[in-house]
VEXSE-13869 format. One line per 5 residues: number of its first residue (from 1); for each residue z, y, x of N, C-alpha, C. Coordinates in steps of 0.05 Angstrom, whole numbers, plus 32768, in hexadecimal, padded with zeros to 4 digits. Atoms other than C-alpha are relative to their C-alpha. Layout:
BEGIN
NUM = Z Y X Z Y X Z Y X; ...
REM end
This chain:
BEGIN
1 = 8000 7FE8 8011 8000 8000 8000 8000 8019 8011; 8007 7FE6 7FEB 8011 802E 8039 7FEA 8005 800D; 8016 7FF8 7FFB 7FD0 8029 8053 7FEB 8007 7FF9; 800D 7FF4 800E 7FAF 803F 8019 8006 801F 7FF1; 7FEF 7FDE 8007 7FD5 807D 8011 7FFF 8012 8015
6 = 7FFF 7FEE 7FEE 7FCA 8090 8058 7FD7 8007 7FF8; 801C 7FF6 7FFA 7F7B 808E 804E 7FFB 8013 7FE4; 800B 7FEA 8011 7F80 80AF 800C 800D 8020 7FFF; 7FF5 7FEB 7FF2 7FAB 80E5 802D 7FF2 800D 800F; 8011 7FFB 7FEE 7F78 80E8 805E 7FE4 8014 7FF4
11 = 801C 7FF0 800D 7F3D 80F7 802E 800B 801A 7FF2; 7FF5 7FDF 8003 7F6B 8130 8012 8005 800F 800F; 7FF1 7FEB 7FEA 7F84 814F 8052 7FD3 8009 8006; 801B 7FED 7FEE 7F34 815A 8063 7FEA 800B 7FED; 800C 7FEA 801B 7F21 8172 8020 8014 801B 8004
16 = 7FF7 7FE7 7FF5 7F57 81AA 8030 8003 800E 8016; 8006 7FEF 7FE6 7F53 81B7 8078 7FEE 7FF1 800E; 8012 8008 7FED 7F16 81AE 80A8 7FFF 7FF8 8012; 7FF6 7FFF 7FEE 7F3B 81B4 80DD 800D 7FE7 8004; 7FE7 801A 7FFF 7F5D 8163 80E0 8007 7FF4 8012
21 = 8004 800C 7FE5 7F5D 8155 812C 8024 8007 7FFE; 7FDB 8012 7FF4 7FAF 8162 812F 800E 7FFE 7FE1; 7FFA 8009 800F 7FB4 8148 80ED 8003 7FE2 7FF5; 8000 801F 7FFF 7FA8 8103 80FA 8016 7FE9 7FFB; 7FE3 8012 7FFB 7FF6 80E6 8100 8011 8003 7FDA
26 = 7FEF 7FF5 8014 8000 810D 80B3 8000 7FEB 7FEE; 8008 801C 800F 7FE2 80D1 808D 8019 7FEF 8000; 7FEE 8011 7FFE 8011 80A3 80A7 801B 8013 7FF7; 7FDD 7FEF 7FFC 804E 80D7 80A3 8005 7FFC 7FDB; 8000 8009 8019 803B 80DF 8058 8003 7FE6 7FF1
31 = 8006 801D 8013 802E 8095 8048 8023 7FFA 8004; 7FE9 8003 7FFD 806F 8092 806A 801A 7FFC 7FF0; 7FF1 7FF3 800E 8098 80C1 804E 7FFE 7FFB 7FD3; 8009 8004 801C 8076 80AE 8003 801A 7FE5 7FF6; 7FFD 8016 800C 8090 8068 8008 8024 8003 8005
36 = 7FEA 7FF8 7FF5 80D9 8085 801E 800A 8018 7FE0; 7FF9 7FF3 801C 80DB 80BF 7FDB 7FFC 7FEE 7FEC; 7FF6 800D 8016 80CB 8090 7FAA 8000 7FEA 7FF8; 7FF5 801D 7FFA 80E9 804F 7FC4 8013 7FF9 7FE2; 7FF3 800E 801D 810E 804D 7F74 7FEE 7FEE 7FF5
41 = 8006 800D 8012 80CF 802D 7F5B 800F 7FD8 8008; 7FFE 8025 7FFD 80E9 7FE5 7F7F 8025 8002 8000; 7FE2 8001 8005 812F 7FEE 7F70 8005 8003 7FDE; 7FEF 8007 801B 8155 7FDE 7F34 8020 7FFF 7FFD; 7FE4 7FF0 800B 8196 8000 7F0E 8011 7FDA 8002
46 = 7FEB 8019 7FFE 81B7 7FB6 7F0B 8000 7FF4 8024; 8001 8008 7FE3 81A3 7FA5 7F53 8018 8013 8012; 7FE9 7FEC 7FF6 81C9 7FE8 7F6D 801B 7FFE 7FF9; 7FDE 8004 8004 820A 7FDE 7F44 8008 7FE8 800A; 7FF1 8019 7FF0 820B 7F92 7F5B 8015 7FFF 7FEF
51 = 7FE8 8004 8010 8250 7F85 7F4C 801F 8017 8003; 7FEF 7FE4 7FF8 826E 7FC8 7F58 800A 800A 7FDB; 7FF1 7FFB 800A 8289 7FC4 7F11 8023 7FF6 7FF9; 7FDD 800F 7FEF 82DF 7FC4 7F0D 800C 7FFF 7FDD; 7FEC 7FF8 8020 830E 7FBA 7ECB 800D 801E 8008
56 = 7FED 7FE0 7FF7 8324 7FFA 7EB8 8016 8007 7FFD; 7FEE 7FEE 8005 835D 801F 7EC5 8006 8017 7FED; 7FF9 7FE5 800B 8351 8057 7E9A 7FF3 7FFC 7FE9; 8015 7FF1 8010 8337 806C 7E54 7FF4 8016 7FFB; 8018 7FE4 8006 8320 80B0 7E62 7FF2 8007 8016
61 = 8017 7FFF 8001 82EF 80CB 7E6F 7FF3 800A 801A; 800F 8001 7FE5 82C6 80C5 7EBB 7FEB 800F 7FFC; 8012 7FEA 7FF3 82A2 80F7 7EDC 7FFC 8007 801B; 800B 7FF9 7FE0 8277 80FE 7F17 7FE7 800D 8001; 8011 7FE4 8005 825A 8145 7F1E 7FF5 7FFF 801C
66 = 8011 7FF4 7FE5 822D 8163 7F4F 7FF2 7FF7 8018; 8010 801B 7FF3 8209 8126 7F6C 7FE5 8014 8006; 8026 7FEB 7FF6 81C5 8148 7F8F 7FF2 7FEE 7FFD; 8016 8008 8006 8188 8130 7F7B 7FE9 8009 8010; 801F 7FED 8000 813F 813C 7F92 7FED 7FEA 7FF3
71 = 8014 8011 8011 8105 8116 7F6A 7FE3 800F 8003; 8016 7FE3 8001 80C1 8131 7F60 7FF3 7FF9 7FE1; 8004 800B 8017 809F 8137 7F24 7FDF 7FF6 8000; 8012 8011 7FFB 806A 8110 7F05 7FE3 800E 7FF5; 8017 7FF0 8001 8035 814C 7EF1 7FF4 800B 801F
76 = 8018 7FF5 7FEA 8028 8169 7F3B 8017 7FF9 8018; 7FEF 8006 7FED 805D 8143 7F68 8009 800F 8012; 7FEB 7FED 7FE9 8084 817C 7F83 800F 7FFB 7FEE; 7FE5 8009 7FFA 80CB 8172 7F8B 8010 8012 7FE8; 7FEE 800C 8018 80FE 8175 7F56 8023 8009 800C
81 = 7FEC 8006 7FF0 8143 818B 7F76 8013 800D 7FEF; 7FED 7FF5 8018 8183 8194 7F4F 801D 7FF2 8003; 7FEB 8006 8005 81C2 8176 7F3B 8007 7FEA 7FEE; 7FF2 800C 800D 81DE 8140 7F19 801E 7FFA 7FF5; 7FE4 8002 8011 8224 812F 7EE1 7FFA 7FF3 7FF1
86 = 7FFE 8015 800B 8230 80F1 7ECF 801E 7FFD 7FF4; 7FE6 8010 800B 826C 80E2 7E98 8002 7FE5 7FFB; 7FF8 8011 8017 827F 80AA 7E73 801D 7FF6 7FFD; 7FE9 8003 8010 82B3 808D 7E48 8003 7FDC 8009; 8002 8017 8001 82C7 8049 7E62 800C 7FEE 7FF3
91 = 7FEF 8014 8016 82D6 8008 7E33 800D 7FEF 8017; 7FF1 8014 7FEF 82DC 7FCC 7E5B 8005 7FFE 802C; 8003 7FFD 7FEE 82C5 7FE0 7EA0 7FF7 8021 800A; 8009 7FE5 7FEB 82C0 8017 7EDC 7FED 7FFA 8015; 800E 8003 7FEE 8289 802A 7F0D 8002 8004 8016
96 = 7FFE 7FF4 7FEC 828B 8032 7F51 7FEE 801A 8002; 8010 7FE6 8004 827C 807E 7F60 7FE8 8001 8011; 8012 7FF6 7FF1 8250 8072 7F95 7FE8 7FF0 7FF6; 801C 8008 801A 8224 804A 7F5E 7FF8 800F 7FF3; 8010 7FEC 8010 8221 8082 7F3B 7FEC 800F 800C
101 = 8013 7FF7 7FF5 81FF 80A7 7F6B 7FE7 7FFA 800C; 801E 800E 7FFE 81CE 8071 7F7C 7FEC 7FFA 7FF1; 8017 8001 8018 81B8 806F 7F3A 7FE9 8013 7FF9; 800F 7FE2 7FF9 81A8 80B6 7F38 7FE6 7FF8 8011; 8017 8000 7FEE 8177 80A5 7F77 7FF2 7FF5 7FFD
106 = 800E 8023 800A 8161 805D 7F64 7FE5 8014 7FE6; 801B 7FF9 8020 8134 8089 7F1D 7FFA 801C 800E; 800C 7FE7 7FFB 8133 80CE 7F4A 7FF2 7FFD 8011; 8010 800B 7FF6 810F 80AB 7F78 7FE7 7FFE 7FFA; 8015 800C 7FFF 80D3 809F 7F52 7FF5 8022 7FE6
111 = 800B 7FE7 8011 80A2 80D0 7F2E 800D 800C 7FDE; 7FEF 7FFB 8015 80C9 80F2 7EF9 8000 801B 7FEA; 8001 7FE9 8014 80D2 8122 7EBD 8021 800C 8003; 7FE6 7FFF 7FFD 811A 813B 7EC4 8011 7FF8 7FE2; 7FF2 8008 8019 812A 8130 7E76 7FFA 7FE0 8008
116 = 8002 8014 800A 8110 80EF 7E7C 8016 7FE7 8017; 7FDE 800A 7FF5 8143 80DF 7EBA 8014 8005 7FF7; 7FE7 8000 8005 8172 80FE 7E99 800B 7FE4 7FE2; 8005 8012 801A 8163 80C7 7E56 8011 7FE8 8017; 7FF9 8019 7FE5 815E 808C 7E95 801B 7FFC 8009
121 = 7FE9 8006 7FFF 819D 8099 7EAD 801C 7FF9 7FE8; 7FF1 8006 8020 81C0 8093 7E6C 8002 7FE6 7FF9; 800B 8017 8004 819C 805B 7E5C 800F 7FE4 800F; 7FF9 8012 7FE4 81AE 8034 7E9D 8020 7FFE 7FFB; 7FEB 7FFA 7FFF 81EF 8044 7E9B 800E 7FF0 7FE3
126 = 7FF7 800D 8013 81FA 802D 7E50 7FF9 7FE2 8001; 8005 801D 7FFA 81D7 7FEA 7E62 8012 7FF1 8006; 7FF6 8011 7FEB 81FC 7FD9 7E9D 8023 8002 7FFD; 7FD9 7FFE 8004 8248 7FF0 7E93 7FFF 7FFA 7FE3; 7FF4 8004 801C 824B 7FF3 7E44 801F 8010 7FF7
131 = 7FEA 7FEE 8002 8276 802A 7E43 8001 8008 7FDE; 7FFF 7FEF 801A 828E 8053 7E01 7FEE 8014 8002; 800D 7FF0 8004 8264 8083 7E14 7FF0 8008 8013; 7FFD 7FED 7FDC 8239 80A7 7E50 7FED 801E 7FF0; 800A 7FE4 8001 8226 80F4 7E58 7FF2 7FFA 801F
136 = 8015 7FF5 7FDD 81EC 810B 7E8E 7FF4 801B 7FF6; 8005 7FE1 8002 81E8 8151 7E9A 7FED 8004 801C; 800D 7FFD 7FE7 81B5 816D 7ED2 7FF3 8021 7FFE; 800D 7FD1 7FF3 819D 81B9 7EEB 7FF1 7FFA 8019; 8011 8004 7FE7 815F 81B1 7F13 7FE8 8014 8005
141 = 8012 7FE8 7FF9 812E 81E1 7F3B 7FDD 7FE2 7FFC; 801A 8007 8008 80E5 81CB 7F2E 7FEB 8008 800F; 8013 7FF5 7FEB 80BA 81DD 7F69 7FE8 8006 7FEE; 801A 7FF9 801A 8078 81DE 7F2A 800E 801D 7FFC; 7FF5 7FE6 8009 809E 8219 7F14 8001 8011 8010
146 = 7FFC 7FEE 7FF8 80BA 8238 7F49 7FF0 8008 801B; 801C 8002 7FED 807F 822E 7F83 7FE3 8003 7FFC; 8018 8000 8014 8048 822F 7F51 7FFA 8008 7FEE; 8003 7FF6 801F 8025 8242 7F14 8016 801E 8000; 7FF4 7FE6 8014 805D 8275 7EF5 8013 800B 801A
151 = 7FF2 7FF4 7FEA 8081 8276 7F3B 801B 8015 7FF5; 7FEC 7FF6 8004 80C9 828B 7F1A 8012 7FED 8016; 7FF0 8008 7FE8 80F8 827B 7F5A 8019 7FFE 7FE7; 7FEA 8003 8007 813B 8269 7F4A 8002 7FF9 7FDB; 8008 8006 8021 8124 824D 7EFC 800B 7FE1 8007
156 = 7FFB 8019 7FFD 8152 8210 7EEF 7FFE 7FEC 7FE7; 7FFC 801B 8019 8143 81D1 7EB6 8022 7FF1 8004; 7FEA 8009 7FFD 8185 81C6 7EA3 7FF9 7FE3 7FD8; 7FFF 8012 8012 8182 817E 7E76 801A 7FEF 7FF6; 7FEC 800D 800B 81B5 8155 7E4B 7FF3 7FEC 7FF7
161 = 800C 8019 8016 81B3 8118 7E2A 801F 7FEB 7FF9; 7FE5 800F 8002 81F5 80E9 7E0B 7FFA 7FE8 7FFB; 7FF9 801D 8013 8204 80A3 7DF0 801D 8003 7FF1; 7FE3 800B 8010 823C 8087 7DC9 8016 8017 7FF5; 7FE4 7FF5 8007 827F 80A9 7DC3 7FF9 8021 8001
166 = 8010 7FEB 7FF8 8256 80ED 7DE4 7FF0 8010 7FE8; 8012 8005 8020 8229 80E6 7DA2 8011 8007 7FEC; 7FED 7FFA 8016 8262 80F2 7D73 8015 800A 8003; 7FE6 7FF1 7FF5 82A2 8114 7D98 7FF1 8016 800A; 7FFA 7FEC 7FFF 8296 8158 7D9B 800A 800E 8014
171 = 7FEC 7FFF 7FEC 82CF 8162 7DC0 7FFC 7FF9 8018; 8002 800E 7FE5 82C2 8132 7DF2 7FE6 800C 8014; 801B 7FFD 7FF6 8272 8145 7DF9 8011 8023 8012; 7FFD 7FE7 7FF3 8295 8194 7E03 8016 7FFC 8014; 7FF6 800D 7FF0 82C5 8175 7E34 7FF4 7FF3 8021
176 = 8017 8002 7FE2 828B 8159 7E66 7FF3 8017 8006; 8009 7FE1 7FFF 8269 819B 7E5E 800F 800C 8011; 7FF9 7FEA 7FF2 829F 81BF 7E78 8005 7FED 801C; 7FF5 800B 7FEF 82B9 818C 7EA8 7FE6 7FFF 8014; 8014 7FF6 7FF8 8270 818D 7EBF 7FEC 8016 8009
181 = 8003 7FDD 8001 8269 81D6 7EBE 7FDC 8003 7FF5; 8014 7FFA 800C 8227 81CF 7E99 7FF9 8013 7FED
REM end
């Protein structure tokens, strides 16, 4: 696969510059670097948690804010860079935190919409733990936006999305919010 990504790298680098004599090593750097950003498509949300879930200690309500992201998206693959806030409400089990943040990477990894990671992680999350509930909150810069086209710098997509307990507590949903500072 990488060697079809360096030659079709190749036929783009000399449709934009004429000049490709010390451009020769970029092919590979890109095919490289390609198969390194969005190494999530061969990874899987149950493969990463493994058995990194524990009985829980607690019934309220987990939160792990300000996880960094970068992704790119899937209209003109520039980069995607932002934030992630992950709640949930646990029934029978807890996650290890540093699953949470691999999950995040494992779907930001791969060409993306940021609502539709923010859905994914939800998703994943309700699969694999079976919590009472999960919240995913995210605030992300959009290189399409702010490099391109409308070129508004500092313009952030800030997305939500709930399950369960999130879905019908009020309280609780305005609770991750703040504890989130979303």
């Amino acid at each position: 696969m990488a060697e079809n990504i360096e030659k079709n790298i190749w036929e783009i680098l000399t449709q934009i510059e004429p000049e490709t004599s010390r451009l020769q090593e970029t092919p590979h750097r890109v095919a490289k670097s390609y198969m390194e950003l969005f190494e999530g498509y061969a990874q899987s949300p149950e493969q990463i948690v493994g058995s990194a879930l524990y009985k829980t200690p607690t019934q309220e309500m987990v939160v792990l804010r300000d996880i960094p992201f970068s992704s790119h998206c899937e209209h003109h693959m520039l980069p995607i860079i932002g934030y992630v806030h992950i709640g949930y409400m646990p029934d029978t089990s807890i996650i290890g935190a540093s699953k949470l943040a691999r999950l995040v990477d494992c779907f930001a990894h791969r060409l993306q919409l940021q609502e539709r990671l923010t859905v994914a992680l939800v998703e994943a999350l309700t699969l694999i733990l079976k919590p009472k509930g999960v919240a995913v909150g995210m605030a992300a810069e959009h290189y399409c936006i702010t490099q391109r086209g409308t070129k508004k710098k500092g313009t952030q997509l800030v997305t939500q999305h709930f399950s369960g307990v999130f879905c019908t507590d009020r309280v609780l949903r305005q609770e991750f919010l703040r504890t989130s500072r979303l």
